[in-house]
C-alpha distance (Angstrom), angle and dihedral (degrees) to the residues before:
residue distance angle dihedral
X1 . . .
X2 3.91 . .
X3 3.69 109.6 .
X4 3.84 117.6 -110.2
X5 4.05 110.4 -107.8
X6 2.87 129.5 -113.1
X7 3.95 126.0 -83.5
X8 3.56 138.2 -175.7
X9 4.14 136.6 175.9
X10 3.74 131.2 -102.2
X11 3.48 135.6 175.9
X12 4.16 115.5 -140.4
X13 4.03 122.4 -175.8
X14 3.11 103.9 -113.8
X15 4.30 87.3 -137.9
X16 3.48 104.7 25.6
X17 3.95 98.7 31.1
X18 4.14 90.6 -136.1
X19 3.86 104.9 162.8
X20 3.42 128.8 -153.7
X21 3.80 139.6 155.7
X22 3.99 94.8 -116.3
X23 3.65 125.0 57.3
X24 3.78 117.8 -119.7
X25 3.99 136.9 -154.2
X26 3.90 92.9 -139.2
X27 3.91 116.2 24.6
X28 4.04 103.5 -114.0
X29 3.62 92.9 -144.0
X30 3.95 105.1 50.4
X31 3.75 101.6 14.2
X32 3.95 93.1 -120.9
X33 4.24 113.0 149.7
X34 3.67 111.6 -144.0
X35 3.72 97.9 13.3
X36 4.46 100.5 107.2
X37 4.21 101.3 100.8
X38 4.24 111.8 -175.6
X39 3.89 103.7 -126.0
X40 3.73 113.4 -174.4
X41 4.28 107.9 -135.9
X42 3.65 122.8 -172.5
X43 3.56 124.9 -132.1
X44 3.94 88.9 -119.8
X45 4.00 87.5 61.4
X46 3.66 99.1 49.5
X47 4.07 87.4 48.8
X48 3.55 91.1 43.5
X49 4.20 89.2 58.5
X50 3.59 82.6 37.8
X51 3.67 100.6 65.0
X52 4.33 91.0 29.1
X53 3.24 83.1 60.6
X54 4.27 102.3 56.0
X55 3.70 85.5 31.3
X56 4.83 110.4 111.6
X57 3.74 107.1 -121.0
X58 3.63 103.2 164.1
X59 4.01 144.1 17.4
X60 3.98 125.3 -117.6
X61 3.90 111.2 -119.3
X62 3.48 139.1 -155.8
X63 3.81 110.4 -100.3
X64 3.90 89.2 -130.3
X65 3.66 92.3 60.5
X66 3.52 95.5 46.7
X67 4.34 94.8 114.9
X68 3.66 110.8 -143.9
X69 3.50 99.6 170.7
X70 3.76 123.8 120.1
X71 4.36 82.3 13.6
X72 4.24 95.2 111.3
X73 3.87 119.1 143.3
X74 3.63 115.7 -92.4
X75 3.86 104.4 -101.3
X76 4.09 106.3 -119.5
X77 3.72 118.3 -145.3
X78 3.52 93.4 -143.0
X79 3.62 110.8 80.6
X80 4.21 98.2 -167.8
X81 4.00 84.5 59.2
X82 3.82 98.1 32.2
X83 4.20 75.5 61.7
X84 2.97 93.9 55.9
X85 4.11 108.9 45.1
X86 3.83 85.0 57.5
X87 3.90 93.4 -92.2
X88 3.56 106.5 -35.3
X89 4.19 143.5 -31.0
X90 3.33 120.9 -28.7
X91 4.14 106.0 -141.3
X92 4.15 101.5 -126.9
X93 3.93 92.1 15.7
X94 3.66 116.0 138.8
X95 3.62 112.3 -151.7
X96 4.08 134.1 -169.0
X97 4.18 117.6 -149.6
X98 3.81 105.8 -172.8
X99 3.58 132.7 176.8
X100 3.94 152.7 126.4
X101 3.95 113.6 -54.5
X102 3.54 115.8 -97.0
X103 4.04 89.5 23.8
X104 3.37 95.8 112.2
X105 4.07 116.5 -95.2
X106 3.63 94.6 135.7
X107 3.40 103.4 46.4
X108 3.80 95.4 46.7
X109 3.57 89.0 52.7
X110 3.79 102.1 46.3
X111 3.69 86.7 53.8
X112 3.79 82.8 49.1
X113 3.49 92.7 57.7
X114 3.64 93.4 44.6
X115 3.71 95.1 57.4
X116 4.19 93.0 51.7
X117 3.66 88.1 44.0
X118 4.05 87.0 59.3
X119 3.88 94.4 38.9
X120 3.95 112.7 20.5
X121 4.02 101.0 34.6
X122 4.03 126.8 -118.1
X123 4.03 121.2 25.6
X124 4.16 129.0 173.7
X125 3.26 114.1 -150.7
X126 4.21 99.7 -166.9
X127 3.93 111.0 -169.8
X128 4.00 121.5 -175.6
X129 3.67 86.2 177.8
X130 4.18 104.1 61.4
X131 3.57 132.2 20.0
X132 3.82 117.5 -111.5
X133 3.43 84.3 -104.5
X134 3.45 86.9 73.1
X135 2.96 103.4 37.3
X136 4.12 89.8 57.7
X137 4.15 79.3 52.3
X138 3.56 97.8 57.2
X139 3.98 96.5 42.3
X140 3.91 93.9 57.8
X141 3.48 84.9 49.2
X142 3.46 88.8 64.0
X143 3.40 98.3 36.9
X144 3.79 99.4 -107.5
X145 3.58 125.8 146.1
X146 3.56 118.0 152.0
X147 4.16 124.6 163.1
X148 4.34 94.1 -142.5
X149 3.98 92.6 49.9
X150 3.42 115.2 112.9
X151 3.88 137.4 -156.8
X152 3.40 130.2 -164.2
X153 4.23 130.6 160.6
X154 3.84 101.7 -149.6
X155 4.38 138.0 130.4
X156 3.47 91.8 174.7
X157 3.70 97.9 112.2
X158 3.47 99.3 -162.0
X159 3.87 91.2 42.1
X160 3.82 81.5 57.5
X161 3.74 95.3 44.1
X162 3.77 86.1 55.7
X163 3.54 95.4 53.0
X164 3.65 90.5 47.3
X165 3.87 92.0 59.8
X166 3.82 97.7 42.5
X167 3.66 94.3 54.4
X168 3.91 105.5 27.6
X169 3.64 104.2 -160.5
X170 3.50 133.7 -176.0
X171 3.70 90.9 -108.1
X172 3.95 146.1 7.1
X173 3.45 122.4 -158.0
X174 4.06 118.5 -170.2
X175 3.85 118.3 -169.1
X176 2.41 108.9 -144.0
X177 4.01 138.9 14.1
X178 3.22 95.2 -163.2
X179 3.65 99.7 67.0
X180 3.56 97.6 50.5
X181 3.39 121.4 104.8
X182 4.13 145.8 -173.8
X183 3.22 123.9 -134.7
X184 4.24 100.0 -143.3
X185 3.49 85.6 54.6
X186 4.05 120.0 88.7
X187 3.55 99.1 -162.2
X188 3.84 127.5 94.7
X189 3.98 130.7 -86.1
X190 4.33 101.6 -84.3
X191 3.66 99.9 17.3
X192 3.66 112.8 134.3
X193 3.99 94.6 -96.4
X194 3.47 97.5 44.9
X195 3.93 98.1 49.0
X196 3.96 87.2 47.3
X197 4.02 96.8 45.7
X198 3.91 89.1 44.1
X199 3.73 95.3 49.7
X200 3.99 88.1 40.5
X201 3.69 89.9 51.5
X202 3.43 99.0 54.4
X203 3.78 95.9 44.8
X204 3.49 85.7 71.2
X205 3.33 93.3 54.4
X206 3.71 100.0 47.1
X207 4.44 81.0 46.8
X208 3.91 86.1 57.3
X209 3.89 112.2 41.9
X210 3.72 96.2 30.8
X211 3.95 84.8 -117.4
X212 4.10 115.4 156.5
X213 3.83 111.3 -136.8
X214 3.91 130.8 -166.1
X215 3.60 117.0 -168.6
X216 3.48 124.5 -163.8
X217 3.97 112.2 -133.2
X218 3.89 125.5 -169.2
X219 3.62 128.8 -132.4
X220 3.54 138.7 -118.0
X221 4.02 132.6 -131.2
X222 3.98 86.0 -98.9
X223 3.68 89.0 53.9
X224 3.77 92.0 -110.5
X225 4.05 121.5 130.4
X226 3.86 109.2 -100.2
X227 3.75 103.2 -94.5
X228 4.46 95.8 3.8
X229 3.64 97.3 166.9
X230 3.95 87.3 54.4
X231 3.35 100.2 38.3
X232 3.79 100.0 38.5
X233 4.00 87.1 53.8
X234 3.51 94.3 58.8
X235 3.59 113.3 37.1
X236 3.93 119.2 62.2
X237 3.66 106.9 -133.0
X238 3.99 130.4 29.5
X239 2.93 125.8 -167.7
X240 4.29 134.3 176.1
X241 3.67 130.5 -157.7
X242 3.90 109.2 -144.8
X243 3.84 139.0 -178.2
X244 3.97 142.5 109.6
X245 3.85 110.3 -72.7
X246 4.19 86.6 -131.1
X247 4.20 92.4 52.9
X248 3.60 117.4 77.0
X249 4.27 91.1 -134.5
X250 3.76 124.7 106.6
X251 3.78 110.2 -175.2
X252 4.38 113.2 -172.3
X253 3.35 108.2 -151.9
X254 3.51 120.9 -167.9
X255 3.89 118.3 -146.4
X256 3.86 104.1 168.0
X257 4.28 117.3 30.6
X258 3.58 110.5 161.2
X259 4.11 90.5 -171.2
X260 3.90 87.6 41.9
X261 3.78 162.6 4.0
X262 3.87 121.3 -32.0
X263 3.73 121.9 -139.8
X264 3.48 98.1 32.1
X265 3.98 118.2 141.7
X266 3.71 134.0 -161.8
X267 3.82 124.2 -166.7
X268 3.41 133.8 -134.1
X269 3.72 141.0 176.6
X270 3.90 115.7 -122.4
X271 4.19 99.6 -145.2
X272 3.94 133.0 150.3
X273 3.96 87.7 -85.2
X274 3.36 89.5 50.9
X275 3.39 133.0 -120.3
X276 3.73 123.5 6.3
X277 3.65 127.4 -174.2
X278 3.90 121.6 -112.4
X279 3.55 109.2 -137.1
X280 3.66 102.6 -179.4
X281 3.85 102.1 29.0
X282 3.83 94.6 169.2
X283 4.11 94.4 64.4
X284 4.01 86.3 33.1
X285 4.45 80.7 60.8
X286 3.72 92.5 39.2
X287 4.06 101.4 45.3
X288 3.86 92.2 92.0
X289 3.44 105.4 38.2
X290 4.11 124.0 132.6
X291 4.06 107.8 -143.2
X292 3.96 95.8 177.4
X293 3.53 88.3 59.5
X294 3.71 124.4 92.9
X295 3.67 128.4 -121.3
X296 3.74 90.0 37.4
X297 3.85 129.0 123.7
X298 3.85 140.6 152.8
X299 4.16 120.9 -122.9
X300 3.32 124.2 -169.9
X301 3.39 111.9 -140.6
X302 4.11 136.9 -173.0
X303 3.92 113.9 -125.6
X304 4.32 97.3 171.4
X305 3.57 111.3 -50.4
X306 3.78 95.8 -24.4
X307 3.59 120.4 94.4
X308 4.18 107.7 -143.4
X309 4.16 126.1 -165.6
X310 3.54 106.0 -152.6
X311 3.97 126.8 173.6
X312 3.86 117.9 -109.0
X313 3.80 116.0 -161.8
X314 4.20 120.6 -175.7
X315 3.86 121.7 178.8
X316 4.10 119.8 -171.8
X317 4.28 115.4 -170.6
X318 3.46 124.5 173.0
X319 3.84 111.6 -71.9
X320 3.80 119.4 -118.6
X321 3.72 91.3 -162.1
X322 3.84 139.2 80.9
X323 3.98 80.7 -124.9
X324 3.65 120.4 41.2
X325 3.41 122.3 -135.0
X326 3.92 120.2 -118.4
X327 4.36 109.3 -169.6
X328 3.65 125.9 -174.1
X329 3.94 126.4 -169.1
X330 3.71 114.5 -174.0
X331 3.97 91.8 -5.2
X332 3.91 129.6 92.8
X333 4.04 108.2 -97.4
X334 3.76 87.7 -145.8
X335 3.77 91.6 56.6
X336 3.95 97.8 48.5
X337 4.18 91.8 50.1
X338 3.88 77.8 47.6
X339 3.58 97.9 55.6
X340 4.05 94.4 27.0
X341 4.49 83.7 66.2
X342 3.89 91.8 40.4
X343 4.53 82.1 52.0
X344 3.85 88.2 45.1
X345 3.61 106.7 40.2
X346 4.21 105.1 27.5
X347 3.51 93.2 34.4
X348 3.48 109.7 35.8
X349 3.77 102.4 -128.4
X350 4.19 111.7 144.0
X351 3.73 97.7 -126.9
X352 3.82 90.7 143.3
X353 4.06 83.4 100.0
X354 3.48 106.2 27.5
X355 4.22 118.5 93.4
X356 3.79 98.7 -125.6
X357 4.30 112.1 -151.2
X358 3.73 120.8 -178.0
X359 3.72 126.5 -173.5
X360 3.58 128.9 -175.0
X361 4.15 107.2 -154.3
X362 3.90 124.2 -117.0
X363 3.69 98.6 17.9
X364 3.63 93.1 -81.2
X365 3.77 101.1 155.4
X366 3.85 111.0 -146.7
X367 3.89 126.7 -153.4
X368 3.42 111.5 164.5
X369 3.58 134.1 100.2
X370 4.05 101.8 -123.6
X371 3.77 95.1 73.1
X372 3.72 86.8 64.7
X373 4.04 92.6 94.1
X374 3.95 92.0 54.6
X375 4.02 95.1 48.6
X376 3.58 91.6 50.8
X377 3.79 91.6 46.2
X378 3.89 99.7 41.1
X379 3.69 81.4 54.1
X380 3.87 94.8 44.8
X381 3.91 81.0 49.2
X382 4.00 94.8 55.8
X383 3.85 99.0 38.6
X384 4.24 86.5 48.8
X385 3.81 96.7 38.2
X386 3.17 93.0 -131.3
X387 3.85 129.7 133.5
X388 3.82 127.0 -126.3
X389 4.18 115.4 -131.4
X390 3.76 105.9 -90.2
X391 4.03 90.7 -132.7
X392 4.05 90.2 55.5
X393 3.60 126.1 110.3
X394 3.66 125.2 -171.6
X395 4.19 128.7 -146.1
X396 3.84 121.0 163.6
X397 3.82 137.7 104.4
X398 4.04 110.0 -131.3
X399 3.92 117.5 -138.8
X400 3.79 137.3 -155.7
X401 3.73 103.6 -73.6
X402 4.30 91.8 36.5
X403 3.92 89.8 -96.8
X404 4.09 112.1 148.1
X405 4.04 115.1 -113.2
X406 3.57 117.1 -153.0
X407 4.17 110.4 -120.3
X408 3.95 133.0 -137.0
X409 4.02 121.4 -94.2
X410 3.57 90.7 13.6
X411 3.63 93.2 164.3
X412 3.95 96.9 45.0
X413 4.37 79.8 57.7
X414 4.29 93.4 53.5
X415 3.61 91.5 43.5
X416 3.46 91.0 62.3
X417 4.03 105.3 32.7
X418 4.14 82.0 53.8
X419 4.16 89.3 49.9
X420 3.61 87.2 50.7
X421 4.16 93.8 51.3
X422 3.58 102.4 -102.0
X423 3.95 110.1 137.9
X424 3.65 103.4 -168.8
X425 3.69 141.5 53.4
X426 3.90 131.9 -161.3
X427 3.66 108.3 -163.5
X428 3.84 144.8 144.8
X429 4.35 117.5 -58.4
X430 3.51 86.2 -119.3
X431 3.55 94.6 65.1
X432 3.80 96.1 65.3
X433 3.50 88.6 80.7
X434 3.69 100.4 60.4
X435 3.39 119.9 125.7
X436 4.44 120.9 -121.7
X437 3.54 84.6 17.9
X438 4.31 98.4 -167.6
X439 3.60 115.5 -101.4
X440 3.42 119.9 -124.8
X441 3.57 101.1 48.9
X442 3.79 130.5 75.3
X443 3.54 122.3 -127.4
X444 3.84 120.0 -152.2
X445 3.56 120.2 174.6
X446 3.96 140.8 -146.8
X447 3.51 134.4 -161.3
X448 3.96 103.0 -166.8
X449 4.02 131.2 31.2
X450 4.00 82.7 -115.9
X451 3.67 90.5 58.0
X452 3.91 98.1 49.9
X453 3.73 88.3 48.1
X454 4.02 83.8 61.4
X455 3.15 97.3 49.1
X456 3.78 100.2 41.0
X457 4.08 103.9 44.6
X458 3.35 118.2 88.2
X459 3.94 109.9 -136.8
């Protein structure tokens, strides 16, 4: 009888994949609580990595005979996620697609891999989450039926790797990476050593047959990908589909692209045939909006290259509480009690007992600074009762002591306010001075918070 090997303990973050011999509360290395998982590894699997590791797989070449012809990107019939990937498919490109469940990952990309199957030639779709069955179910719902696609139930991931080589599509997609598994290793399907040896495995296979990959990655509660550092080390592009599950927008963002520009966003419409682009996601943001209405005001912000309008709305009431409330959807908390001080204190407006919400419309979710001006002023707008001009835009990031700060790609934002109609612009002093200022659009300038607020409120 063989003797049994030899095993020992070791505790992995389940985010950051830290290791150590003792379990932890709170991960020392990325500060998550709950996140250390035992996972028993056998002295023949830390050898075996060992020696993989020391072992000559490929040859260093000159970079003049590096051949790049016939190696394009693979054009994508969907323009919103053509945006994007940088322009198209990378050949050999791994790439992650994360997001809530239920959001729509899969559904995107099986109509995805429909589309190449029509225009580019072979695609597998491998699912270790539904049977092909299902699959087949889900695609005539959508109306898909292409001859090159696909489907395969596997989360073997050399059983997929194999499959991958024999048939050498255009492109793979596995959904999801957390159900794959390796057979050498002992832990459990999504642990942190299994998600980062699958997706490491079959980087080197995307590396050697030129095959483009998507991978489908789940989230955590903190919104996060399940393992991100790992993951988002080893794969080349990541993207994440976002949105409210009760609006019908989808926006995939892109925060890593190694073969292109990070934070870009395209839009799409979640609807019973699944998704549809948005071509004009600006007017798409706008079509509801309520002008006569106080508290309401329109920002343009900067998502990648592409400049969006989107419609702010704040409402103040009388507090009932010792401690007001202050509420933010789709805008940084930290910037609204910012701006909310910078109202009270340079301004002069008695927010101190007023509950102070803020809601940015369509689930867009903005970060950046230059909406700052149009928070503050939509909130001005409630707390005065008094409506801003229906043909106003706003553009300006709001400092410290109330002063206006001039904003980045201001003239990319005008030019598209004035294609969409709108005939005036509030923004920043500074901006006055820029040169081609767009025609069509007026610009009027502010020094001071209190000065945009006179210009802006309707008496």
């Amino acid at each position: 009888m063989p003797p049994k090997p030899k095993t020992h303990s070791k505790w992995i973050c389940q985010q950051c994949g830290f290791v150590s011999t003792k379990s932890y509360g709170r991960c020392p290395e990325c500060g998550e609580w709950n996140s250390m998982v035992e996972t028993i590894v056998t002295a023949a699997e830390e050898k075996k990595s060992s020696l993989a590791a020391l072992a000559p797989r490929s040859t260093p070449q000159k970079i003049s005979d590096v051949v790049t012809e016939g190696f394009q990107r693979i054009p994508v019939p969907m323009g919103e996620l053509a945006r994007v990937l940088g322009g198209g498919i990378v050949p050999g490109s791994l790439v992650l697609i994360g997001g809530e469940p239920g959001i729509g990952k899969s559904t995107l990309l099986l109509q995805v891999a429909a589309t190449l199957a029509q225009s580019a030639g072979t695609v597998l779709y491998v699912s270790g989450e539904e049977s092909v069955q299902q699959m087949k179910m889900r695609a005539e719902r959508l109306a898909l039926k292409p001859d090159a696609l696909y489907l395969l139930t596997e989360t073997n991931v050399d059983e997929i790797a194999g499959h991958i080589e024999r048939l050498q599509p255009k492109l793979a997609v596995v959904d999801s990476i957390q159900t794959a598994y390796l057979e050498e290793l002992t832990s459990a399907a999504g642990s942190i050593s299994q998600v980062r040896e699958s997706a490491a495995r079959l980087t080197r296979v995307a590396k050697e047959t030129n095959v483009a990959i998507f991978l489908v990655g789940h989230v955590t509660k903190a919104g996060a990908i399940a393992g991100p550092r790992v993951l988002e080390h080893i794969v080349d592009t990541v993207l994440y589909l976002e949105g409210e599950r009760f609006h019908a927008y989808r926006l995939l963002r892109s925060v890593k692209n190694r073969f292109g520009a990070t934070s870009e966003v395209g839009v799409f419409e979640m609807t019973q045939e699944g998704m549809i682009e948005v071509d004009n996601p600006s007017a798409a943001f706008l079509a509801e909006r309520s002008p006569e209405v106080a508290g309401n005001a329109i920002a343009v912000t900067l998502e990648g290259t592409r400049p969006l309008l989107v419609e702010i709305q704040a409402l103040t009431s009388s507090s009932a509480f010792a401690l007001p409330r202050r509420t933010a959807n789709g805008f940084d908390m930290g910037r609204l009690l910012l701006l909310t001080a910078v109202l009270t204190q340079r301004v002069g407006l008695k927010l101190s007992s007023q509950d102070v919400f803020v809601n940015v419309v369509g689930g867009l979710k903005i970060t950046e600074p230059a909406a700052d001006l149009t928070v503050a002023l939509a909130i001005a707008s409630s707390f005065r009762n008094q409506r801003i001009a229906e043909d106003l835009v706003v553009i300006g990031e709001v400092g410290l002591s109330g002063e206006l700060r001039t904003v980045a790609q201001a003239q990319r934002r005008l030019l598209e306010a004035a294609r969409l109609g709108f005939k005036r612009a509030l923004v920043p002093q500074t901006l006055l001075r820029m040169k081609d200022q767009p025609d069509g659009i007026a610009l009027i300038g502010a020094r001071t918070l209190g000065q945009a607020m006179e210009v802006a409120l309707i008496r």
